[in-house]
C-alpha positions in Angstrom: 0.0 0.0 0.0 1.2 3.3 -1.4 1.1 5.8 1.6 1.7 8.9 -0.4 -1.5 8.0 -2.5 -5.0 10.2 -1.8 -7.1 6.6 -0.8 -4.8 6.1 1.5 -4.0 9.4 3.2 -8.1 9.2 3.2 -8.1 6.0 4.4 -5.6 7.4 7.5 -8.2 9.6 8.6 -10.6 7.7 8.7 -9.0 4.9 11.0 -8.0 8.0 13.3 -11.4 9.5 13.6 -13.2 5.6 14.4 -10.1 5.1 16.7 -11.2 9.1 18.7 -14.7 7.9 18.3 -14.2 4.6 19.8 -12.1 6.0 22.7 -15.0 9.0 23.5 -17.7 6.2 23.9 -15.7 4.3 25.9 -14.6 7.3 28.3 -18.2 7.9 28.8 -19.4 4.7 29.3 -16.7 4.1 31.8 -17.9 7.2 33.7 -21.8 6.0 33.3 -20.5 2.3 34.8 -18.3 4.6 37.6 -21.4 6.7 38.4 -23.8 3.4 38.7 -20.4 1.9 41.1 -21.0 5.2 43.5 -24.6 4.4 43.9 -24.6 0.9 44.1 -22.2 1.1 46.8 -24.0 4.1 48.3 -27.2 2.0 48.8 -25.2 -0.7 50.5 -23.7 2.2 53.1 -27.3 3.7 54.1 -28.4 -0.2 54.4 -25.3 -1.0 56.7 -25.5 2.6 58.4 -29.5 2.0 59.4 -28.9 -1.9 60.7 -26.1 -0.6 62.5 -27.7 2.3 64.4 -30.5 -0.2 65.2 -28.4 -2.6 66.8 -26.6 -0.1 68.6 -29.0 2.3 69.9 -31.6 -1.4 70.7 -34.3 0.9 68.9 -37.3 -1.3 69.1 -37.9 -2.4 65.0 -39.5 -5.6 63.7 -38.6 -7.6 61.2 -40.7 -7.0 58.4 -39.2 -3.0 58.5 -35.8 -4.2 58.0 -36.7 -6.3 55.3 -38.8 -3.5 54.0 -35.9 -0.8 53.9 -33.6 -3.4 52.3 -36.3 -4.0 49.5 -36.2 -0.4 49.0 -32.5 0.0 48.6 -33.1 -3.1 46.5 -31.6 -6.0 48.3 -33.1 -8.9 49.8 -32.0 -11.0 53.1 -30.6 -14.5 51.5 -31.9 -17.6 53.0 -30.4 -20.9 50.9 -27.3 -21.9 53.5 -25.7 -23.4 50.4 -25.5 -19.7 49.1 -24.2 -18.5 52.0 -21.6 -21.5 52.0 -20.2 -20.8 48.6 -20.0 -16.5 49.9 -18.2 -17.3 52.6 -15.8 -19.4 50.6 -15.6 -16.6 47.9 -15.3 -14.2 50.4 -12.5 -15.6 51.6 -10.6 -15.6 48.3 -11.0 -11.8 48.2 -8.5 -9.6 48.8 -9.2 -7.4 52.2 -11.6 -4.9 51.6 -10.9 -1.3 53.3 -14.5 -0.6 54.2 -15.5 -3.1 57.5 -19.3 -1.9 57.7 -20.1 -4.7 54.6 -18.3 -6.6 52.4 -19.0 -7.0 48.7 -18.7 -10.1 46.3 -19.2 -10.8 43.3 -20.6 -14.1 42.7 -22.5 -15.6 39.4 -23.4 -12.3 37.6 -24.7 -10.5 40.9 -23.7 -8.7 43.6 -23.8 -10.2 47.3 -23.7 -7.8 50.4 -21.8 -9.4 53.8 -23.2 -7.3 57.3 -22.3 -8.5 60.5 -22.3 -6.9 64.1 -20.8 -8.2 66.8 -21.6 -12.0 67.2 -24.0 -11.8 64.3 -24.1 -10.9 60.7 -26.3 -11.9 57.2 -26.6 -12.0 53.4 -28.1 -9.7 51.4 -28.2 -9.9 47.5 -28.5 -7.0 45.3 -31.9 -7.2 43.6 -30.9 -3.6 41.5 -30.2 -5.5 37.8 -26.7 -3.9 36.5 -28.0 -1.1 33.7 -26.2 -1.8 30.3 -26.3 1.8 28.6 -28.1 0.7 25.6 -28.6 4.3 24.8 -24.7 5.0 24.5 -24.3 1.8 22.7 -26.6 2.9 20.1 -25.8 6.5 19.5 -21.6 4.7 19.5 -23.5 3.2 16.2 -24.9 5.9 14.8 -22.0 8.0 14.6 -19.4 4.9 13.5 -22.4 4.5 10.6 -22.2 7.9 9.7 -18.3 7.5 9.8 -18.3 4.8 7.5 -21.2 6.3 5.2 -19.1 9.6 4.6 -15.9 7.4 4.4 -18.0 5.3 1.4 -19.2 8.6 -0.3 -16.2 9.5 -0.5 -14.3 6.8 -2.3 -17.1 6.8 -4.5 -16.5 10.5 -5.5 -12.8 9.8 -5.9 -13.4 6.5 -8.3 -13.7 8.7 -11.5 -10.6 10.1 -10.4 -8.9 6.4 -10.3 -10.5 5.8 -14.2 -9.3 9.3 -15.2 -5.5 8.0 -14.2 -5.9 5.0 -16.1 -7.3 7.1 -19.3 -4.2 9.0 -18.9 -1.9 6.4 -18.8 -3.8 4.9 -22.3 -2.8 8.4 -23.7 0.7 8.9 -22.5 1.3 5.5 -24.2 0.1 7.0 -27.6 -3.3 6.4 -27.4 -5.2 8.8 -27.7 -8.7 7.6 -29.1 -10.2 7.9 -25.0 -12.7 10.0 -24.4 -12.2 11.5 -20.6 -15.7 13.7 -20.9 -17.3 13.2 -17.6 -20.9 14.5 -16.8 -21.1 16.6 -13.7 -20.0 20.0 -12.2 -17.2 18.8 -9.6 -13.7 19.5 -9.8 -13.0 16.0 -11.3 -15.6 16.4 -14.0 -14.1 20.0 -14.9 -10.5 18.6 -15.2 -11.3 15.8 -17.1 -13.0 17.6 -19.4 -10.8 20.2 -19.9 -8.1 17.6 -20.5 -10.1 16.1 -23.0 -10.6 18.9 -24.9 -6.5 19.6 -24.5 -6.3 16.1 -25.6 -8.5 16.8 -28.5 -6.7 20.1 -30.0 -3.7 17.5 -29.9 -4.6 14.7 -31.8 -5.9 17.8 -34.4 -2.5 18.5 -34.3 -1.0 15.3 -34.5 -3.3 14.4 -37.9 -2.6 17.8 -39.2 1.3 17.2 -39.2 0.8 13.8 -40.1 -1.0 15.1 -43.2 1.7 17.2 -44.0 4.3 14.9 -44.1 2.7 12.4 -46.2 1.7 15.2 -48.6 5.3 16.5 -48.9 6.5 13.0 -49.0 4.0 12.0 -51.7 5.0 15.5 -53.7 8.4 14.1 -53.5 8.2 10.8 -54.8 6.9 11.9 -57.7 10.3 14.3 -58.7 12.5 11.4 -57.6 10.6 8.5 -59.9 11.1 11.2 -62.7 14.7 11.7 -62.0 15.2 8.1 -62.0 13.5 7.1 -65.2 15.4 10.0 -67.2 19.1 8.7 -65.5 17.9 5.2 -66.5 18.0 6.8 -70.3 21.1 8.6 -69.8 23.7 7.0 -72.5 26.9 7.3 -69.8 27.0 4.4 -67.6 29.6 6.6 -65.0 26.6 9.9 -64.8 23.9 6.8 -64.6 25.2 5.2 -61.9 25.7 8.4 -59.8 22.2 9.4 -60.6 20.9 6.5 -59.8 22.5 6.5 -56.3 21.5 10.0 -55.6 18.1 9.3 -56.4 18.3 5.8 -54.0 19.8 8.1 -50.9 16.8 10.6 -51.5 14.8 7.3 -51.0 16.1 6.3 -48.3 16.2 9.5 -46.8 12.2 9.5 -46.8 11.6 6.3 -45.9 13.5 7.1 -42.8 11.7 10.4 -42.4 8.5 8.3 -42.4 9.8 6.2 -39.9 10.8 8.5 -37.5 7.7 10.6 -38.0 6.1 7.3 -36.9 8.5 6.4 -33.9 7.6 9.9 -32.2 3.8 9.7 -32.9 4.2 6.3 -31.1 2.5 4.4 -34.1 5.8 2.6 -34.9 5.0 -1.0 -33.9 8.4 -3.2 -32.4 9.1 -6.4 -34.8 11.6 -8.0 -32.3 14.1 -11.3 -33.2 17.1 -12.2 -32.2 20.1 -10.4 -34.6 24.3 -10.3 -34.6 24.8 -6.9 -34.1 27.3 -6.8 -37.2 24.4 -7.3 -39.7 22.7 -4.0 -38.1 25.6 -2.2 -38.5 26.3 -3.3 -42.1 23.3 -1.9 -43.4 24.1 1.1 -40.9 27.3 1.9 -43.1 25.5 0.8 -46.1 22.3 3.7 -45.8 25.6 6.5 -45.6 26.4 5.9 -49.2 29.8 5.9 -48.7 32.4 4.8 -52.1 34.1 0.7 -51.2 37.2 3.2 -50.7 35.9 5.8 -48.4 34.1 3.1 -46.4 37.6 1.3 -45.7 39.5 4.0 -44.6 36.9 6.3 -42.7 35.4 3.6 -40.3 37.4 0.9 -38.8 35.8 -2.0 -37.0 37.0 -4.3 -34.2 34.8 -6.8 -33.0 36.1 -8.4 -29.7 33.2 -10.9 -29.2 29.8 -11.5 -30.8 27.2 -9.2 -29.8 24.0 -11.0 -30.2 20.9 -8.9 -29.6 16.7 -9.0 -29.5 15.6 -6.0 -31.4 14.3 -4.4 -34.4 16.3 -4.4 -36.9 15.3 -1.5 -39.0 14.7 0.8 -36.3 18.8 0.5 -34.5 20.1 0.5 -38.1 18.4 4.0 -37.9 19.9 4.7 -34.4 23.8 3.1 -35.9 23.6 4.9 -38.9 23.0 8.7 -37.1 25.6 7.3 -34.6 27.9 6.7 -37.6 26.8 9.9 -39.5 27.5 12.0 -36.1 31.1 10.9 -35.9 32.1 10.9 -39.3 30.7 14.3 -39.3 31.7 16.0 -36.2 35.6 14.0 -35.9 39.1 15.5 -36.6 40.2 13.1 -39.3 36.9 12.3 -40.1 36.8 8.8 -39.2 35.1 6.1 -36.4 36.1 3.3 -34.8 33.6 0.9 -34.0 34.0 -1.1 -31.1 31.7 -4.4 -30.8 31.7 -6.5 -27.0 29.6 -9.3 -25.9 27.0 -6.7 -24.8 27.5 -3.8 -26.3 28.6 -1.8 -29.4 30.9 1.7 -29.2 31.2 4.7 -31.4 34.3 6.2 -30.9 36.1 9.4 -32.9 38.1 12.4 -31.7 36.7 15.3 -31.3 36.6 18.9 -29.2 34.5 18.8 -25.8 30.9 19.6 -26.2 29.6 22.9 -25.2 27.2 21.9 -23.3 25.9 18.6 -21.1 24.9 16.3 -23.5 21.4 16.2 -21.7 20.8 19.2 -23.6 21.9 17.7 -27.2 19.4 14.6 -26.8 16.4 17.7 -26.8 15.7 18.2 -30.8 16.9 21.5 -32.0 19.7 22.3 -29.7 22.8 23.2 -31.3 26.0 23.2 -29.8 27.5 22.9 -32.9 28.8 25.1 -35.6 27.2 26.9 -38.4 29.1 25.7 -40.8 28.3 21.8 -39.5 24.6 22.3 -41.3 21.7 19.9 -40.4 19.1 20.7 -37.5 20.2 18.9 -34.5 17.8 16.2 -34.7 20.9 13.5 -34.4 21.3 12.7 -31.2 17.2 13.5 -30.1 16.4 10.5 -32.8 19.3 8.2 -31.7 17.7 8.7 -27.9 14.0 7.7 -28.8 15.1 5.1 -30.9 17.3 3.4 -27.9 14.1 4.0 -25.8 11.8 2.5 -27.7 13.5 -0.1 -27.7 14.6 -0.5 -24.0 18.6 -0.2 -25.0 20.6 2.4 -22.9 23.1 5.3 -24.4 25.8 5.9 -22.4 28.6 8.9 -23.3 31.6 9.7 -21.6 34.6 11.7 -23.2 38.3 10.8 -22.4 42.0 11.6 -24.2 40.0 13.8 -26.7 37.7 11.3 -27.6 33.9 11.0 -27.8 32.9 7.5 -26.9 28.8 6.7 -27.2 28.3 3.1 -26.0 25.0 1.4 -26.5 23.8 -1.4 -24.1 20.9 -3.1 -22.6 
């Protein structure tokens, strides 16, 4: 149980206030019970008191007047001698009692009074039934009803705010078909309405770039499958095959813009197997275009162990070839060393420090970097969600000159 959540903080209370309830009720019964002590034991005083002054003043009294005045202090003279046998016996056991003008036991539910006098004493049994304070009992549960009413109401006011959190957790994992509109005037209704409308103006947004992209992607097809067709009719085999590899990288290029536009509108759907990490990175170095020569001497490879990993394919080709692209681009000498482990893979390539914490190069459109370096500093924001997406972790760490981005899981 979460303590820091609103049912329980809620639920706190409520055990505090039954727990104060519970302990008023049972201060004042214990004061009703005292009070009904005091006057029981009054009554037995003014019995002992009269019986006493009888005796010692020898005021001429009969029988039937003592019995009388016991009645009404509501005892009764005992007569069974087995009784009075088993009294005696408990009275015994007792512990001494401070007050010698009776003695008091408590014997099978009821309340036995012991008077004696000099050379004689008697029995007399408390008639008076012990009160139970029904009255307190049931206003006790009353207000523990009304406690656990209020407690009940309120949960049941809160549970719209329990589905609300569940709605929202559907959206923050990229759906956002929900519908949070909630009928009522209370502060939960009004939120989760005017998150639904929120949530509303950005799925407009969402299909609106959405239908952009495709539209300038569509627009651009079209140019490219032109340019293709007339290279195919070019009579130089040299201009033909240049064209023709221009017109592939423009391609590529939008096939990985649709990708990526997918990957952050969390519509990209994971197609996970099992992969060696060096056929990733081959088509990695293949999407960069680079000549048989170029490829050789720019990026160097050393594979220690066989990296065997469970991921997409396509979309950490994407992540390896930015990775590649970023240290080709950004190095002194223009080159990369790849650096393949049992579990991970390393991009390494000289370099000046960054210029800021590389927290704030993973955010899209920060630029540390140069004017003249061109591109929009999408890069390393891409890399990041990719990794995420797929549960991998990016580590950096820059030593002897050297910027080293390991990938792991």
């Amino acid at each position: 149980m979460k303590l820091n959540t609103l049912h329980t903080k809620i639920s706190l209370i409520f055990v505090v206030m039954v727990i104060l309830l519970t302990a008023l009720f049972a201060t004042y019964y214990y004061i009703s019970e005292s009070k009904d002590m005091i006057s029981r034991h009054q009554r037995y005083v003014q019995s002992s008191f009269l019986f006493h002054r009888y005796i010692r003043f020898n005021l001429e009294i009969d029988d039937q007047q003592i019995i009388t005045h016991f009645k009404n202090n509501g005892l009764e003279i005992i007569e069974d001698e087995n009784l009075e046998r088993n009294l005696y016996i408990a009275l015994k056991e007792m512990p001494t009692q401070l007050d010698r003008r009776f003695k008091v036991v408590h014997f099978e539910d009821s309340f036995y009074v012991y008077i004696e006098d000099i050379g004689f004493g008697f029995w007399l049994k408390d008639i008076v039934s012990t009160p139970i304070h029904w009255y307190l009992i049931g206003w006790y549960g009353v207000a523990l009803g009304f406690l656990i009413a209020l407690y009940l109401w309120l949960f049941k006011s809160l549970k719209p705010l329990k589905t609300l959190q569940k709605e929202i957790l559907k959206v923050s994992n990229g759906d956002l078909s929900v519908s949070l509109k909630r009928k009522g005037d209370d502060e939960i209704a009004q939120v989760a309405n005017e998150f639904d409308n929120a949530l509303r103006q950005i799925e407009l947004l969402i299909q609106s770039r959405q239908l952009f992209l495709r539209t300038i992607m569509h627009e651009l097809k079209t140019p490219i499958a032109k340019g293709r067709l007339i290279s195919a009719m070019l009579d130089d085999e040299q201009k033909k095959e240049q064209y023709g590899s221009i017109f592939e990288r423009l391609e590529l290029l939008i096939e990985e813009f649709a990708k990526i536009e997918q990957m952050l509108s969390s519509n990209y759907h994971l197609k996970l197997h099992t992969y060696n990490i060096q056929d990733i990175l081959d088509l990695a170095i293949e999407q960069l275009f680079l000549d048989e020569e170029e490829e050789i001497e720019r990026i160097e490879i050393k594979q220690i162990e066989a990296f065997k990993i469970n991921t997409d394919f396509n979309l950490l080709a994407l992540a390896l070839k930015n990775l590649l692209d970023n240290a080709l681009k950004y190095s002194y000498d223009k080159k990369v060393l790849v650096r393949i482990e049992k579990d991970s893979i390393s991009f390494i390539n000289s370099g000046d420090t960054l210029k800021a914490d590389i927290v704030e190069y993973f955010k899209p459109f920060h630029r540390y970097i140069s004017s003249s370096s061109g591109g929009m500093g999408l890069g390393l924001y891409i890399i990041k969600n990719s990794l995420e997406k797929l549960s991998l972790k990016l580590e950096y760490r820059y030593e002897n000159s050297k910027h080293n981005f390991q990938i792991h899981s």
